[in-house]
TORVO-130095 format. One record per atom (N, C-alpha, C): x, y, z; residue in three letters. Coordinates in steps of 0.2 Angstrom, whole numbers. Atoms other than C-alpha are relative to their C-alpha. Layout:
<sites>
+-------+-------+-------+-----+
:     x :     y :     z : res :
+-------+-------+-------+-----+
:     X :     Y :     Z : ALA :
...
+-------+-------+-------+-----+
</sites>
This chain:
<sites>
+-------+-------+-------+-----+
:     x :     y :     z : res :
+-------+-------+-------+-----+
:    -2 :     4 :     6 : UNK :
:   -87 :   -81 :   250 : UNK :
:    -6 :    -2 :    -4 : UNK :
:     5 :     3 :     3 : UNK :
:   -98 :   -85 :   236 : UNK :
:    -2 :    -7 :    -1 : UNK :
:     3 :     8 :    -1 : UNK :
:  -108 :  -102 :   237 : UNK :
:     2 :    -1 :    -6 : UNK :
:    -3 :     3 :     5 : UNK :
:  -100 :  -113 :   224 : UNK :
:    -3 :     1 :    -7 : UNK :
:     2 :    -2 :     7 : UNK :
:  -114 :  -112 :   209 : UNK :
:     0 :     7 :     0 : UNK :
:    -4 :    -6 :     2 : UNK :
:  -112 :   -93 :   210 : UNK :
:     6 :     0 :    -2 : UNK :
:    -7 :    -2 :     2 : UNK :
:   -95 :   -94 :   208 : UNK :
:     3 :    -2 :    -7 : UNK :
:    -1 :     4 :     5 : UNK :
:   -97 :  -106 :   194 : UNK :
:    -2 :     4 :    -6 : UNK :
:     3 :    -7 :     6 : UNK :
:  -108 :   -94 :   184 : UNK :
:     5 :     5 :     1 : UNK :
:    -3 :    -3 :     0 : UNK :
:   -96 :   -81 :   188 : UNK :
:     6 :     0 :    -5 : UNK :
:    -5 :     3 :     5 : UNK :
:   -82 :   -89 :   181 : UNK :
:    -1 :    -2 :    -6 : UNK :
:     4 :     1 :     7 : UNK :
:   -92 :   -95 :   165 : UNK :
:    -1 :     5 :    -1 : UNK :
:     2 :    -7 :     3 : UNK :
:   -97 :   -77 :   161 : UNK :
:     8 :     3 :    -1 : UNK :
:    -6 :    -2 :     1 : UNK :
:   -77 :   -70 :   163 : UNK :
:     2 :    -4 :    -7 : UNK :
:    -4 :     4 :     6 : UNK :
:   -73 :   -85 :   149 : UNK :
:    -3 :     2 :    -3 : UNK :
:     6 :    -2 :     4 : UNK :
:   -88 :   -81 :   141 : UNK :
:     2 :     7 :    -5 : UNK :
:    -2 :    -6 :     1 : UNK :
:   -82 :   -64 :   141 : UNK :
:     4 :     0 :    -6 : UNK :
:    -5 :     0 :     4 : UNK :
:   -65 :   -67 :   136 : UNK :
:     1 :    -4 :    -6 : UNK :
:     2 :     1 :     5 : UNK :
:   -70 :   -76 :   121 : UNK :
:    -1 :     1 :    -3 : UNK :
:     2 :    -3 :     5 : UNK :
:   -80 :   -67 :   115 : UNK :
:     5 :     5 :    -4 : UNK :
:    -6 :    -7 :     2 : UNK :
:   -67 :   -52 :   114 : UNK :
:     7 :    -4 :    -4 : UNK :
:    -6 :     5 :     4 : UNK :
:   -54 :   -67 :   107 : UNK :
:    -2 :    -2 :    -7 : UNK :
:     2 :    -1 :     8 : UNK :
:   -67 :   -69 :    92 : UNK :
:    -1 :     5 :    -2 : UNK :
:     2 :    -3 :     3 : UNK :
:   -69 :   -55 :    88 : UNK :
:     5 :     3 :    -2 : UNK :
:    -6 :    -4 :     0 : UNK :
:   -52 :   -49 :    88 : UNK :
:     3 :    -6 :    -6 : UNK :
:    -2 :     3 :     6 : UNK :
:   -50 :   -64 :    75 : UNK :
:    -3 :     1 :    -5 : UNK :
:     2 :     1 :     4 : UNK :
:   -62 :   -59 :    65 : UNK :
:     2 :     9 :    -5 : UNK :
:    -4 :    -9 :     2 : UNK :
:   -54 :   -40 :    61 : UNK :
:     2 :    -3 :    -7 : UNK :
:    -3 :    -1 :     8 : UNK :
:   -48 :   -38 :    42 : UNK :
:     7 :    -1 :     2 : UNK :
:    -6 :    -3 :     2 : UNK :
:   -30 :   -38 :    39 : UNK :
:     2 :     8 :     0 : UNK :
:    -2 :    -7 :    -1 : UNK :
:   -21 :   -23 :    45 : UNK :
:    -5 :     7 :     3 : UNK :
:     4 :    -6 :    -3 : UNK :
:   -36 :   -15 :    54 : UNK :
:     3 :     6 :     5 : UNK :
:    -4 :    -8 :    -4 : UNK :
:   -25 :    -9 :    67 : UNK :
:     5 :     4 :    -2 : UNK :
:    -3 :    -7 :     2 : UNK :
:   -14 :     1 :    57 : UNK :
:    -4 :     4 :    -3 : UNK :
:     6 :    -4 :     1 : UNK :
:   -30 :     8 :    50 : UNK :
:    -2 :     2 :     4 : UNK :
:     1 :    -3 :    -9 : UNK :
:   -35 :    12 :    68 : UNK :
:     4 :     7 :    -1 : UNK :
:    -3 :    -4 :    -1 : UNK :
:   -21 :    20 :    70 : UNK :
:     3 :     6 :    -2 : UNK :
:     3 :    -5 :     5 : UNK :
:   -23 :    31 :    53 : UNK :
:    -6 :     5 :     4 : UNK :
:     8 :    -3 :    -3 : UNK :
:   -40 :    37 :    61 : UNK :
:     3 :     5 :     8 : UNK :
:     2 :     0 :   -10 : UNK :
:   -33 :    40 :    80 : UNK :
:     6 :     7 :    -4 : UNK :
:    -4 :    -6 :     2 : UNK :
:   -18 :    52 :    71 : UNK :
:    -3 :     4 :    -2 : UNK :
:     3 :    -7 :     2 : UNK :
:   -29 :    61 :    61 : UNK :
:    -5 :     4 :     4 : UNK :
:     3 :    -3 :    -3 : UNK :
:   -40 :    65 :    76 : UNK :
:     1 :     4 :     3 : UNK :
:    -4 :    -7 :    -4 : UNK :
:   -26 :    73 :    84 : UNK :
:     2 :     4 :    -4 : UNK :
:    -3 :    -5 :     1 : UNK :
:   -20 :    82 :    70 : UNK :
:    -1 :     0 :    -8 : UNK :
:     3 :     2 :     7 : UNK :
:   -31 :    83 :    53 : UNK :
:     5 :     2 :    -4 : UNK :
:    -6 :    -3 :     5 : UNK :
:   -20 :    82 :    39 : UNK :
:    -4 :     3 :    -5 : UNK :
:     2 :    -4 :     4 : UNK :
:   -21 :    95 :    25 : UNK :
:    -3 :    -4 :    -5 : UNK :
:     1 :     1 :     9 : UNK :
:   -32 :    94 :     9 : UNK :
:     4 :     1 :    -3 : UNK :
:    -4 :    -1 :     6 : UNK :
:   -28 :    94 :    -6 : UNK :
:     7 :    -2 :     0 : UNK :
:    -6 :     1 :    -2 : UNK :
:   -12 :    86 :    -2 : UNK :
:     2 :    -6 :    -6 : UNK :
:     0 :     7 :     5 : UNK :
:    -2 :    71 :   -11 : UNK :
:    -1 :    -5 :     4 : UNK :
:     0 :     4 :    -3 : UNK :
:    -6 :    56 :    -7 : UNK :
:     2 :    -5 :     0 : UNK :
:    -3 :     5 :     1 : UNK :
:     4 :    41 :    -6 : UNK :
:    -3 :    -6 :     4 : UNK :
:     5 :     6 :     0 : UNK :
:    -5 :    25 :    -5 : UNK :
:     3 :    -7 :     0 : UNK :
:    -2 :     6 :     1 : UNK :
:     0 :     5 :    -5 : UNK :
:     4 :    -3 :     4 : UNK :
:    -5 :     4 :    -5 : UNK :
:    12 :    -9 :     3 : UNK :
:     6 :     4 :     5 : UNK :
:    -4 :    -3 :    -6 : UNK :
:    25 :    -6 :    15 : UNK :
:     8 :     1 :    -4 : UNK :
:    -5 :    -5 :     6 : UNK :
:    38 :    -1 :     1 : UNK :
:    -3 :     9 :     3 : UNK :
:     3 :    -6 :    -4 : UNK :
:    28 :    16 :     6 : UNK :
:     1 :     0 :     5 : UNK :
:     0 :    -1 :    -8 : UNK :
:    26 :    14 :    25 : UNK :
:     6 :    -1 :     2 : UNK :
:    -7 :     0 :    -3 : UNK :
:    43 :    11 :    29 : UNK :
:     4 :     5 :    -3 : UNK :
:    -3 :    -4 :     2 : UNK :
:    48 :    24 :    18 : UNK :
:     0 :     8 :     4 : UNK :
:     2 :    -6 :    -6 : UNK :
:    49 :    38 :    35 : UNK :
:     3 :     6 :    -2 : UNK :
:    -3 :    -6 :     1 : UNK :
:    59 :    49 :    25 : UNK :
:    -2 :     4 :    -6 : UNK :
:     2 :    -2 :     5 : UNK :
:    47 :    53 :    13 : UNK :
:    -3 :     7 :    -2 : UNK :
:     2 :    -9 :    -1 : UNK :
:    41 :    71 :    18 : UNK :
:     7 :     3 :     0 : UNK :
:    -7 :    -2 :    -1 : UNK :
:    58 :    72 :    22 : UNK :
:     4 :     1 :    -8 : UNK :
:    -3 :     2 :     6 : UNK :
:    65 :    69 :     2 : UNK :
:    -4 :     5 :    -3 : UNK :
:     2 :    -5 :     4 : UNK :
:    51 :    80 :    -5 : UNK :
:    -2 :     7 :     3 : UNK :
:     2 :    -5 :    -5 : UNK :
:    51 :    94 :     6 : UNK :
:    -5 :     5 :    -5 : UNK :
:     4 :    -5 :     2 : UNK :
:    42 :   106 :    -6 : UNK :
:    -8 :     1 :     0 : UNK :
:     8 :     4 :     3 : UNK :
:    27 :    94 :   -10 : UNK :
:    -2 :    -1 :    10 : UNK :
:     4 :     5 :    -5 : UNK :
:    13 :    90 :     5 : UNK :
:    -2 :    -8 :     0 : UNK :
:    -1 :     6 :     1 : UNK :
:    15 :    72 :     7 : UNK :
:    -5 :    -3 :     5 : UNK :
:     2 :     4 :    -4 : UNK :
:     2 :    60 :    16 : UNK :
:     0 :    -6 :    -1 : UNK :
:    -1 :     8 :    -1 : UNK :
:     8 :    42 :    19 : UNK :
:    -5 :    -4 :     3 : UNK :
:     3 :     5 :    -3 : UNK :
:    -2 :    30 :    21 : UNK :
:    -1 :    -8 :    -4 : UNK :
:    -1 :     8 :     1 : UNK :
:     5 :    14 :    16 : UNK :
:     1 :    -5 :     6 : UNK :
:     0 :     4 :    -5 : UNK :
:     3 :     0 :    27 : UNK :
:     0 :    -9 :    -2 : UNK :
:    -1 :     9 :     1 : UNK :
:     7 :   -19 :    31 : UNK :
:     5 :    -1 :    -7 : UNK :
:     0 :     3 :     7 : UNK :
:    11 :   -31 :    17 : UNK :
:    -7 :    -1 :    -5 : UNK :
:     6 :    -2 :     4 : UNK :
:    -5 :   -23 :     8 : UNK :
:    -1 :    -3 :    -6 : UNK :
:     2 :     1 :     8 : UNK :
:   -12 :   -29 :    -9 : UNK :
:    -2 :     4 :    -3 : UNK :
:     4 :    -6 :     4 : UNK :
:   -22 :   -20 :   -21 : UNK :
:    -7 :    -1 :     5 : UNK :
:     4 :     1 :    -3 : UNK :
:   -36 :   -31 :   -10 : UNK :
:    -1 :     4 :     5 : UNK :
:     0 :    -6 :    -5 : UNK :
:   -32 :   -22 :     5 : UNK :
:    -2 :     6 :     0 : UNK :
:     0 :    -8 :    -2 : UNK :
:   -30 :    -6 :     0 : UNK :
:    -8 :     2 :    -3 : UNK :
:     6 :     1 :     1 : UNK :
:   -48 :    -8 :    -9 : UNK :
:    -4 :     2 :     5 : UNK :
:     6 :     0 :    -7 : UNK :
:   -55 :   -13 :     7 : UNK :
:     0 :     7 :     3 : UNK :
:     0 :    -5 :    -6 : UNK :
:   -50 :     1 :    16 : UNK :
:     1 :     7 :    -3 : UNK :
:     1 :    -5 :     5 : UNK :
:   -52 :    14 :     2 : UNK :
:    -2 :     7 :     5 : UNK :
:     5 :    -7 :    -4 : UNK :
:   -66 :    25 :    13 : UNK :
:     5 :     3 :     5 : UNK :
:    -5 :    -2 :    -7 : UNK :
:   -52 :    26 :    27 : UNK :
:     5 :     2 :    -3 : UNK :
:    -4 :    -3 :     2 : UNK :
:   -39 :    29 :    19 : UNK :
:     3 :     5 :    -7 : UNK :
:     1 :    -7 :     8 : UNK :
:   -41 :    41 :     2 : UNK :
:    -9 :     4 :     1 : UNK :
:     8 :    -5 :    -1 : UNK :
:   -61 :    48 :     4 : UNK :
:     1 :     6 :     5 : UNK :
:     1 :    -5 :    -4 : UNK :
:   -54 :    56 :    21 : UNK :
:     3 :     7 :    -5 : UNK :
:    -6 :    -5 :     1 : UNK :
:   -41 :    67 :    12 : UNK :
:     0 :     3 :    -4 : UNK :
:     2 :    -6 :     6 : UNK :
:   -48 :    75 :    -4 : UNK :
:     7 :     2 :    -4 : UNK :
:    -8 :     0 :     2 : UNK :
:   -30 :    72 :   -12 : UNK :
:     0 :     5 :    -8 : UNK :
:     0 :    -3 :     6 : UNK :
:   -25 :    83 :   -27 : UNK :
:     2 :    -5 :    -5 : UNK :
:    -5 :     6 :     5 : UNK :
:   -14 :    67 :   -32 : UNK :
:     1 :    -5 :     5 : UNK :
:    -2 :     6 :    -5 : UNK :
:   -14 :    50 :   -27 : UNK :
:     6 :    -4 :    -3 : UNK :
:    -5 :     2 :     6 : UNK :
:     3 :    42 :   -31 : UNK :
:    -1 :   -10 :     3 : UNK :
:     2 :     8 :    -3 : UNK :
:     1 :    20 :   -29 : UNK :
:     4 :    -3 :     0 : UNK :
:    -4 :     5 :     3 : UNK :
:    12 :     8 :   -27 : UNK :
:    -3 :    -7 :     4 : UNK :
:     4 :    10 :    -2 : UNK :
:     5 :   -12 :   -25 : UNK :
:     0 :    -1 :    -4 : UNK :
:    -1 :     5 :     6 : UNK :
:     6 :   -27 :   -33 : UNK :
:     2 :    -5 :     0 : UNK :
:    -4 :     5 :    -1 : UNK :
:    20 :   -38 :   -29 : UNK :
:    -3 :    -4 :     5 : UNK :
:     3 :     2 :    -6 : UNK :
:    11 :   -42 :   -12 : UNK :
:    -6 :    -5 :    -4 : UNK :
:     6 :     2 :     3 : UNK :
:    -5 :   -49 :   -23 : UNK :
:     5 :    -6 :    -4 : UNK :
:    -2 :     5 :    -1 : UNK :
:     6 :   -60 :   -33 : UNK :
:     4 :    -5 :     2 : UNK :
:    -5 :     6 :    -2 : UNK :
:    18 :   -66 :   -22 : UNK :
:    -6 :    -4 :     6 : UNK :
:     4 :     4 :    -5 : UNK :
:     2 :   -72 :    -9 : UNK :
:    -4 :    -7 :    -6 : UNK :
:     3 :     5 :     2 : UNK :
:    -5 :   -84 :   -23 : UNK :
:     2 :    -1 :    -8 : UNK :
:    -4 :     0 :     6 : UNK :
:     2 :   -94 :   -39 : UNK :
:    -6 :     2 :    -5 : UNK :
:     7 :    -1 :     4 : UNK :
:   -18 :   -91 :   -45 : UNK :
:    -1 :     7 :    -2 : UNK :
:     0 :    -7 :    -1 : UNK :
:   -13 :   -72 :   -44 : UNK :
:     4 :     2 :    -7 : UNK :
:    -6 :    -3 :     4 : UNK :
:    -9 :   -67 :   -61 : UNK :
:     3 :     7 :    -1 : UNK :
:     2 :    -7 :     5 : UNK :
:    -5 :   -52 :   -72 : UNK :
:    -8 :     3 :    -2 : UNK :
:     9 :    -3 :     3 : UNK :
:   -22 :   -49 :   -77 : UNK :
:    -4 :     1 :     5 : UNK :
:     2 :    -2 :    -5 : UNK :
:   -28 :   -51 :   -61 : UNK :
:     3 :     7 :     3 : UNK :
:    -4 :    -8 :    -2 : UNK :
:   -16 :   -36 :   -55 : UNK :
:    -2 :     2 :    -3 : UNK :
:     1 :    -5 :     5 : UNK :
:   -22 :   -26 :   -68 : UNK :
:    -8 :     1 :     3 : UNK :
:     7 :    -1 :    -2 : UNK :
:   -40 :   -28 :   -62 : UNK :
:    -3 :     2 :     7 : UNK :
:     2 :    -4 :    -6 : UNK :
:   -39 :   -24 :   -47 : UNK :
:     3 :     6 :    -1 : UNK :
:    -3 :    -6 :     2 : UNK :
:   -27 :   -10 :   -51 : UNK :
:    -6 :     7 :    -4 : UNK :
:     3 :    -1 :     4 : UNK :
:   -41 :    -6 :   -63 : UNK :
:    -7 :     4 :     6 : UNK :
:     7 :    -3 :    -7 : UNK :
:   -56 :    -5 :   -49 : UNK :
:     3 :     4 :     5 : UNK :
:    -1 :    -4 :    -6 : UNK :
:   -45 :     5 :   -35 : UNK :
:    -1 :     6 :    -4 : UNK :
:    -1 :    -5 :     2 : UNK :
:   -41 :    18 :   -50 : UNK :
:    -7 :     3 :    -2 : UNK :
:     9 :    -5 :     1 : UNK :
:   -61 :    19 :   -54 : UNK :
:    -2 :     3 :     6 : UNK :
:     4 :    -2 :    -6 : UNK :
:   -64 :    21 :   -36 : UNK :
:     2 :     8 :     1 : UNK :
:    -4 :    -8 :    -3 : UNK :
:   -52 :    37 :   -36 : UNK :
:    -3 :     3 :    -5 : UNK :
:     1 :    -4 :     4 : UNK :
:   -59 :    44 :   -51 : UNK :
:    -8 :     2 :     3 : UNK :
:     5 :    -2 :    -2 : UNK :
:   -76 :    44 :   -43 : UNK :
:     1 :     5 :     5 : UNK :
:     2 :    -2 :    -8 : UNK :
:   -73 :    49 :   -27 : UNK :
:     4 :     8 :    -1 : UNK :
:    -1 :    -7 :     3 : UNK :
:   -64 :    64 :   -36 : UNK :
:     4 :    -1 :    -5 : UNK :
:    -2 :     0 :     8 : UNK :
:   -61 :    66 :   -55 : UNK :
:     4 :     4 :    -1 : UNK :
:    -6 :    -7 :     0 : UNK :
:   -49 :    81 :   -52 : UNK :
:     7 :    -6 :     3 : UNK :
:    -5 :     4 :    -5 : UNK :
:   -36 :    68 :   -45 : UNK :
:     4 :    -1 :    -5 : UNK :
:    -6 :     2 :     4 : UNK :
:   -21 :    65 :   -53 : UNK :
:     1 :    -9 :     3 : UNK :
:    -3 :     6 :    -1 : UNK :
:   -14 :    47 :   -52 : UNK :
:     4 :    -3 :    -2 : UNK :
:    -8 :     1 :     3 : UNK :
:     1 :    40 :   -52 : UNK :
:     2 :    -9 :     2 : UNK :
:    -2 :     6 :    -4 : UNK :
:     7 :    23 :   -51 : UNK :
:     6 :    -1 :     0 : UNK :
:   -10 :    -1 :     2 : UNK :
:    25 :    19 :   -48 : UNK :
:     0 :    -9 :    -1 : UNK :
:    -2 :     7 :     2 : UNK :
:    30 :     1 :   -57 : UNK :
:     1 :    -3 :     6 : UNK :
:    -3 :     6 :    -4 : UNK :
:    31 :   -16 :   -46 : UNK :
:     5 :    -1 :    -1 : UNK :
:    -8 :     2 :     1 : UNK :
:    50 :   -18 :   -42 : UNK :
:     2 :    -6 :    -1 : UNK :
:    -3 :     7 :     0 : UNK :
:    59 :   -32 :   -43 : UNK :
:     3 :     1 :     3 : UNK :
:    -3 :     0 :    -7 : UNK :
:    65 :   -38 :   -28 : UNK :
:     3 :    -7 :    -1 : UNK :
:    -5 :     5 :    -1 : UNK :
:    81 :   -51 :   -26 : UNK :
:    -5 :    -7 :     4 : UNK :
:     3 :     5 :    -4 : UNK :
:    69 :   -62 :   -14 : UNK :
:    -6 :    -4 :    -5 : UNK :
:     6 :     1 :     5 : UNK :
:    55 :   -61 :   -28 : UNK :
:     2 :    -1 :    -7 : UNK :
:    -2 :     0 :     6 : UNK :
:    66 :   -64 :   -43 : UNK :
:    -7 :    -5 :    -6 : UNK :
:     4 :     5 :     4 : UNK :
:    54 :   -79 :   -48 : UNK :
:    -4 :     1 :    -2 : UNK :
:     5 :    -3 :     2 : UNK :
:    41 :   -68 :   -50 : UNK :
:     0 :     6 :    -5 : UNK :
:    -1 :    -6 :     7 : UNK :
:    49 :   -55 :   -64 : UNK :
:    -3 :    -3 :    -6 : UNK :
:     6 :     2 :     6 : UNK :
:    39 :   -64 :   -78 : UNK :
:    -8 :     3 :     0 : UNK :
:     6 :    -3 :    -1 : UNK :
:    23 :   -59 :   -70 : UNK :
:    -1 :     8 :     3 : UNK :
:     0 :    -7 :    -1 : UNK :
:    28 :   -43 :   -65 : UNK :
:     3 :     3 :    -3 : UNK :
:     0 :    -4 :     7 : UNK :
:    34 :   -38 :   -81 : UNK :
:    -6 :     2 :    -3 : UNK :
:     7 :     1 :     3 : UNK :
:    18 :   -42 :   -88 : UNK :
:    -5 :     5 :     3 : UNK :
:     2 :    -4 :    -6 : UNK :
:    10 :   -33 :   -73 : UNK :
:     0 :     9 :    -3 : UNK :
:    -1 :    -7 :     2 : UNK :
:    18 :   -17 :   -76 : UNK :
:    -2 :     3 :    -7 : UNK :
:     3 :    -2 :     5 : UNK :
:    15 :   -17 :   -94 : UNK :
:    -9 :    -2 :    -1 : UNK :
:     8 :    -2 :    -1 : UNK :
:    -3 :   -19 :   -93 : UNK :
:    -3 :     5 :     2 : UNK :
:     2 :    -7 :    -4 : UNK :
:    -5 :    -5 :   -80 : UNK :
:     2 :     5 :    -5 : UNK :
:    -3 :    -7 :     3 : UNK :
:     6 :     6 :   -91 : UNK :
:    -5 :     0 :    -6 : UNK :
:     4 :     0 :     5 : UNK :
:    -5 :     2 :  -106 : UNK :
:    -6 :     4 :     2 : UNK :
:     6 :    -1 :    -4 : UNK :
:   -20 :     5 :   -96 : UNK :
:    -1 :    11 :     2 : UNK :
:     0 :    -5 :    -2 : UNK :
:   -14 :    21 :   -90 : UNK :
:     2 :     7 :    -4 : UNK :
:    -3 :    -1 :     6 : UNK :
:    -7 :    26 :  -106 : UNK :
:    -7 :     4 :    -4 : UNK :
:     8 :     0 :     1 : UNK :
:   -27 :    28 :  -112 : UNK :
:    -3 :     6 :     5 : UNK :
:     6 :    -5 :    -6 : UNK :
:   -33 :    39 :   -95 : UNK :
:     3 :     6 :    -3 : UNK :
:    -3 :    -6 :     1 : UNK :
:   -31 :    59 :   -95 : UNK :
:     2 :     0 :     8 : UNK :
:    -1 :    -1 :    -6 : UNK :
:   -24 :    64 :   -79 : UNK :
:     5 :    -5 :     4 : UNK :
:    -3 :     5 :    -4 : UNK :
:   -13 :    50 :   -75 : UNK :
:     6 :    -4 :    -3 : UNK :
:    -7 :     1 :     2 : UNK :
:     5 :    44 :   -76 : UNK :
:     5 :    -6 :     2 : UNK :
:    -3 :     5 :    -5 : UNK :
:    15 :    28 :   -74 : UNK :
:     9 :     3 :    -2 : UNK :
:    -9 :    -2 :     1 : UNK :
:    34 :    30 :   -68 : UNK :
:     3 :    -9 :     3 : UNK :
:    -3 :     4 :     3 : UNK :
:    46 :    15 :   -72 : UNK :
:     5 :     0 :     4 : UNK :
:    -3 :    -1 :    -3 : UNK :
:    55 :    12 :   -57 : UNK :
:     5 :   -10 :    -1 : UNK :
:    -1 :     5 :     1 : UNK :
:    57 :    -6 :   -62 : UNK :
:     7 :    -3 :    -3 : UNK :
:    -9 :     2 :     2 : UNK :
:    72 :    -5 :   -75 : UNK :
:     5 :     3 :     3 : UNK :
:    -6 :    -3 :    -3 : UNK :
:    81 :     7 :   -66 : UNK :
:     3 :    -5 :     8 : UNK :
:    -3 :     5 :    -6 : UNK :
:    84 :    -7 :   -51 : UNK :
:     2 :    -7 :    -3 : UNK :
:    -2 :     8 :     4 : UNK :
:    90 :   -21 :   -63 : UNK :
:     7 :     2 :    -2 : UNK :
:    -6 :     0 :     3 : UNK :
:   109 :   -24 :   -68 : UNK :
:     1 :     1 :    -7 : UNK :
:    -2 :     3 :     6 : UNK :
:   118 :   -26 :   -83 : UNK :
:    -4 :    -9 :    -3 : UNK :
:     2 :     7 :     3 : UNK :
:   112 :   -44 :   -83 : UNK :
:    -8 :    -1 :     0 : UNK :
:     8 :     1 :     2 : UNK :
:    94 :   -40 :   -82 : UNK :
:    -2 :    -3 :     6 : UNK :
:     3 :     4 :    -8 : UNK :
:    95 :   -47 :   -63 : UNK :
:     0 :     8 :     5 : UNK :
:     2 :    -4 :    -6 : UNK :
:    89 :   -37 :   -47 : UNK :
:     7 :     3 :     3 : UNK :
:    -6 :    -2 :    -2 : UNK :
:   103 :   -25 :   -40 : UNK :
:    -1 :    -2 :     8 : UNK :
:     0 :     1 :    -8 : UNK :
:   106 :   -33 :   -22 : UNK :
:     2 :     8 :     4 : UNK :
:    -4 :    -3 :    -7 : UNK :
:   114 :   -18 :   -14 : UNK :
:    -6 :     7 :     2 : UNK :
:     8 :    -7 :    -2 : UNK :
:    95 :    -6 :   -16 : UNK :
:    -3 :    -5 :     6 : UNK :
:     3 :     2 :    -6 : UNK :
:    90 :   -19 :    -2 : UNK :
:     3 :    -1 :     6 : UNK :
:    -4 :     3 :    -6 : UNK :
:    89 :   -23 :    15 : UNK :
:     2 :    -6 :    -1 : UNK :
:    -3 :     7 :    -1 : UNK :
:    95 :   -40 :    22 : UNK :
:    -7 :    -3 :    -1 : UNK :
:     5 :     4 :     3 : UNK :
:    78 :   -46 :    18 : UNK :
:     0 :     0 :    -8 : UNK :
:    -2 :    -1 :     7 : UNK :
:    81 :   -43 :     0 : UNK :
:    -9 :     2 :    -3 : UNK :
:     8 :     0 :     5 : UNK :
:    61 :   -38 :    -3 : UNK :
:     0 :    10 :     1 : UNK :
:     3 :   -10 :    -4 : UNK :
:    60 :   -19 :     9 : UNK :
:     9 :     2 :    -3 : UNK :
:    -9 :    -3 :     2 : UNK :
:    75 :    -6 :     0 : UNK :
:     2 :     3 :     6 : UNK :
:    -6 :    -5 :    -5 : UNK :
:    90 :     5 :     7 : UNK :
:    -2 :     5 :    -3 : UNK :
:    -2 :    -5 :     0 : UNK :
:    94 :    21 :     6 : UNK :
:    -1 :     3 :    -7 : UNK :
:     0 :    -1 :     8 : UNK :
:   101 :    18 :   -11 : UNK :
:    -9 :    -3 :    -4 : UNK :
:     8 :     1 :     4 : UNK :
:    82 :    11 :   -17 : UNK :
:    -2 :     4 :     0 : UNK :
:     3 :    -6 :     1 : UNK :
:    75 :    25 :   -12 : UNK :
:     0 :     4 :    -1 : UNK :
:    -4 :    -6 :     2 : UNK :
:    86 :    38 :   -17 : UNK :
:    -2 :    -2 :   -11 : UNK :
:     4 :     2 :     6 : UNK :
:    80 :    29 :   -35 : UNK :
:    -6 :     1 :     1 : UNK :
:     4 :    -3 :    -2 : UNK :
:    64 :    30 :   -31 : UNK :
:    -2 :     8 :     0 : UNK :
:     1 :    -6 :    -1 : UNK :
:    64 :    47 :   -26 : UNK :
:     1 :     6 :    -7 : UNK :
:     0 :    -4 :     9 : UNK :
:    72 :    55 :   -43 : UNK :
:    -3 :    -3 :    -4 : UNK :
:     5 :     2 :     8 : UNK :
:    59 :    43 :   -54 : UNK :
:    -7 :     4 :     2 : UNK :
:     7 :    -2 :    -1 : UNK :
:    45 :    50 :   -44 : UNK :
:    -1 :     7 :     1 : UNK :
:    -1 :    -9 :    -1 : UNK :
:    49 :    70 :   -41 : UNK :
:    -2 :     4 :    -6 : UNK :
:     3 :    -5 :     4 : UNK :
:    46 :    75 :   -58 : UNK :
:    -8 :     0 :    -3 : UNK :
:     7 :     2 :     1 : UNK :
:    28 :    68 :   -59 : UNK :
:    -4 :     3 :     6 : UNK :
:     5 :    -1 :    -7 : UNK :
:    22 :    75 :   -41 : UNK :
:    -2 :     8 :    -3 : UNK :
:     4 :    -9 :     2 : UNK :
:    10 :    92 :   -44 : UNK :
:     3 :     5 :     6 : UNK :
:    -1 :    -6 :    -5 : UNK :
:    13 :   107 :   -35 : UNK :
:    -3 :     0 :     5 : UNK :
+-------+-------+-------+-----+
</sites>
């Protein structure tokens, strides 16, 4: 048996240990590990160049039937979390640099101003602004697409600002060569100019079947061969 102050230092180094592995694992970015586990898939199974690639919140990543919808086109997802435009910034190198996309299509926005009421319009537009230069550097041949901030039943409060939102992006985009915004915004609003509850789930932010099946017919005739 170990004499007592042995045991003590023993035990103080385990804590010690597990501590450290406790801060460091608090100190991780938002959504590292679905970034991880972007990296660990394409080790097993490098996805094609020159592909399309679909980028942004979890509007995208939950959308599992999205290779499945556009059978023709090569599709790489990689939307993750409840991403921002911040997010998807951060992790740019990791997820568009690997992939030499023909077409990046984007959706983010909603997440950026529902996390703060200091999160305007013009903010989304500038970060919007900085993700679309990073893509044009890191390849000028890239198409880009953005698909309109929805309006979501849970986020109705926020359709002022993601009016504004959308139309500043679509201005902006209106100006580039090579890049296209699609308008998925009005087509999920009623007659009364309110959110059609029945494109959601029971959270009323993430769509159904029917969202997506909209979706899917505003974005098909914009995707490149």
């Amino acid at each position: 048996m170990l004499p007592d102050k042995t045991m003590n230092r023993v035990l103080l180094a385990f804590l010690f240990l597990g501590y450290s592995f406790f801060a460091a694992a608090q100190q991780q970015p938002p959504f590292w590990n679905e970034i991880k586990e972007f990296k660990r898939q394409d080790s097993i199974s490098a996805p094609p160049q020159n592909a399309i690639l679909f980028i942004g919140s979890s509007s995208f990543r939950i959308w599992k039937t999205v290779q499945r919808d556009f059978p023709e086109y090569t599709i790489i997802n990689r939307g993750f979390g409840g991403s921002t435009f911040l997010d998807v910034i951060r992790y740019a190198d990791d997820i568009i640099t690997p992939y030499h996309p023909k077409q990046v299509v984007i959706y983010c926005g909603d997440n950026d101003l529902a996390f703060s009421e200091a999160v305007t319009a013009s903010v989304v537009m500038e970060r919007f602004e900085k993700l679309f230069a990073f893509i044009r550097t890191e390849n000028e041949k890239a198409n880009i697409v953005f698909v309109s901030i929805k309006p979501s039943p849970s986020r109705q409060y926020l359709m002022p600002k993601i009016v504004k939102a959308n139309a500043l992006i679509a201005s902006f985009i209106n100006e580039q060569k090579n890049a296209a915004y699609i308008d998925v915004y009005d087509k999920m609003l009623n007659d009364k100019g309110e959110p059609v509850k029945d494109l959601f789930l029971i959270d009323m932010l993430h769509m159904n079947e029917k969202g997506y099946a909209i979706w899917k017919n505003a974005i098909k005739p914009y995707l490149e061969k």
